[in-house]
C-alpha positions in Angstrom: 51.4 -36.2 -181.5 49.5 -33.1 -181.5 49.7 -30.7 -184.6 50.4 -27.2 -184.7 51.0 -24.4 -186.6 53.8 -22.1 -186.1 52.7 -19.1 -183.3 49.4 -21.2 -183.2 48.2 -20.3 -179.1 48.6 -24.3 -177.4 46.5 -24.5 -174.2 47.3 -27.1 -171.9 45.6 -28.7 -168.6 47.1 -30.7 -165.8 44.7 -32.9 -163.6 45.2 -34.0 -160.1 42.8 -37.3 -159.6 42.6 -38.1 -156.4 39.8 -38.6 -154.0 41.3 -35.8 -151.7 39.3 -32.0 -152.5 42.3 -30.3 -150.7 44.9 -30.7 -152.6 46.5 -28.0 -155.0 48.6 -28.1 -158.2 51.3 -25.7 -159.6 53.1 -25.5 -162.5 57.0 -25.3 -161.2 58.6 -26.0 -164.6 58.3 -26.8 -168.4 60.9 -27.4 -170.6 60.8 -27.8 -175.1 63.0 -30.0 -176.5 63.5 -31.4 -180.3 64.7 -34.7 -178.6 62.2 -37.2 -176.1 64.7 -38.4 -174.3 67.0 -35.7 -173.6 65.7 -32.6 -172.0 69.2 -31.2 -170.8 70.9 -30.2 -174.0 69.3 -28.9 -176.0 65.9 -26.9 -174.4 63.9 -24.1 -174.6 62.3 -23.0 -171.1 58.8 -22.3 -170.8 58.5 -21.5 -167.0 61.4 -22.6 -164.4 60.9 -22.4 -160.7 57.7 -21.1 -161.1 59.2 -18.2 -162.9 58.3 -17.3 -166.8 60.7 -17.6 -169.2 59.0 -17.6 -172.3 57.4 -14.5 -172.5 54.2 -15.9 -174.6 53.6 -18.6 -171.5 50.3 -17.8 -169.4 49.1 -19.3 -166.8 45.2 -19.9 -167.2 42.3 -19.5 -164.9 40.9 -22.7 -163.4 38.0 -22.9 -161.0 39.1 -25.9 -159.4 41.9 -26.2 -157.4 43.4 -29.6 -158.6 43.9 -28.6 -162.2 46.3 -26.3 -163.5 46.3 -24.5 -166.9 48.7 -22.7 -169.1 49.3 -21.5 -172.2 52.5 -20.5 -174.8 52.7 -19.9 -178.6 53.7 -22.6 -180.3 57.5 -22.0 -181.7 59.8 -23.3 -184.6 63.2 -25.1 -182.5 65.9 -23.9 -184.9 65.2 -24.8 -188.4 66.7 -28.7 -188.5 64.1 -30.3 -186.1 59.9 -31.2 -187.2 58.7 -31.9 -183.4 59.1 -30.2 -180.1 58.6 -32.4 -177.0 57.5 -30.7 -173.6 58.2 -32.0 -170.3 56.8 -30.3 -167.1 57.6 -30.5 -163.2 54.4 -30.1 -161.3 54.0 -29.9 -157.6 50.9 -31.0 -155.5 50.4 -29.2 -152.0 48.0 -28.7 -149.1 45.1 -26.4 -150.2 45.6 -23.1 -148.3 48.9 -23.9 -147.0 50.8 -21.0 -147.7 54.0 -22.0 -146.2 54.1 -24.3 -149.3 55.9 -24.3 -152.8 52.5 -24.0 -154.6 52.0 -20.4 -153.0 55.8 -19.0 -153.1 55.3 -18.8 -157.4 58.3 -17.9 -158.5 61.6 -18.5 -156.9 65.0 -17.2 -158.0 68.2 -19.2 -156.6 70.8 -17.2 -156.2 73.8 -18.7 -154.7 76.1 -17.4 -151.9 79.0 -16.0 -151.6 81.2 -18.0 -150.4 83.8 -15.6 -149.1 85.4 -14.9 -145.4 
């Protein structure tokens, strides 16, 4: 466990390791929970998609390509529950391969009509 206070800044660092320099990460999604193992109930959502939810999340610069950073505020989760569990989605892509999820950032879903 890592301890915080409340609104304390939390800066966090993914790293790819893998013998391959062309290779990018991204952050698609991170979401809070009170519970470990259940991260579909009840969640708070940092970033989805690659979009920002949280409007204290920041995504940090990294001179290397296979190492993402971000940060958020660290935040209360109602009053009943003492820890705060974080899961994050993270996708690895070609280096400069634009065509790629790691270069769209943030995608909204929006479904279609399915009318005549």
């Amino acid at each position: 466990p890592y301890y915080v206070d409340l609104n304390q800044n939390l800066f966090l660092q993914a790293s790819l390791h893998n013998s391959d320099p062309n290779l990018v990460v991204f952050v698609d999604t991170c979401v809070a929970s009170p519970d470990p193992s259940n991260f579909r109930t009840l969640t708070y959502e940092l970033i989805r998609s690659g979009c920002v939810k949280d409007p204290t999340y920041s995504s940090c610069y990294s001179p290397y390509s296979d190492v993402a950073r971000f940060s958020f505020n660290s935040f209360l989760f109602i009053n009943r529950y003492p820890s705060v569990y974080l899961q994050c989605e993270l996708v690895v892509c070609r280096y400069n391969d634009y065509s790629s999820r790691c270069y769209q950032g943030c995608v909204s879903r929006f479904k279609r009509n399915a009318g005549s």
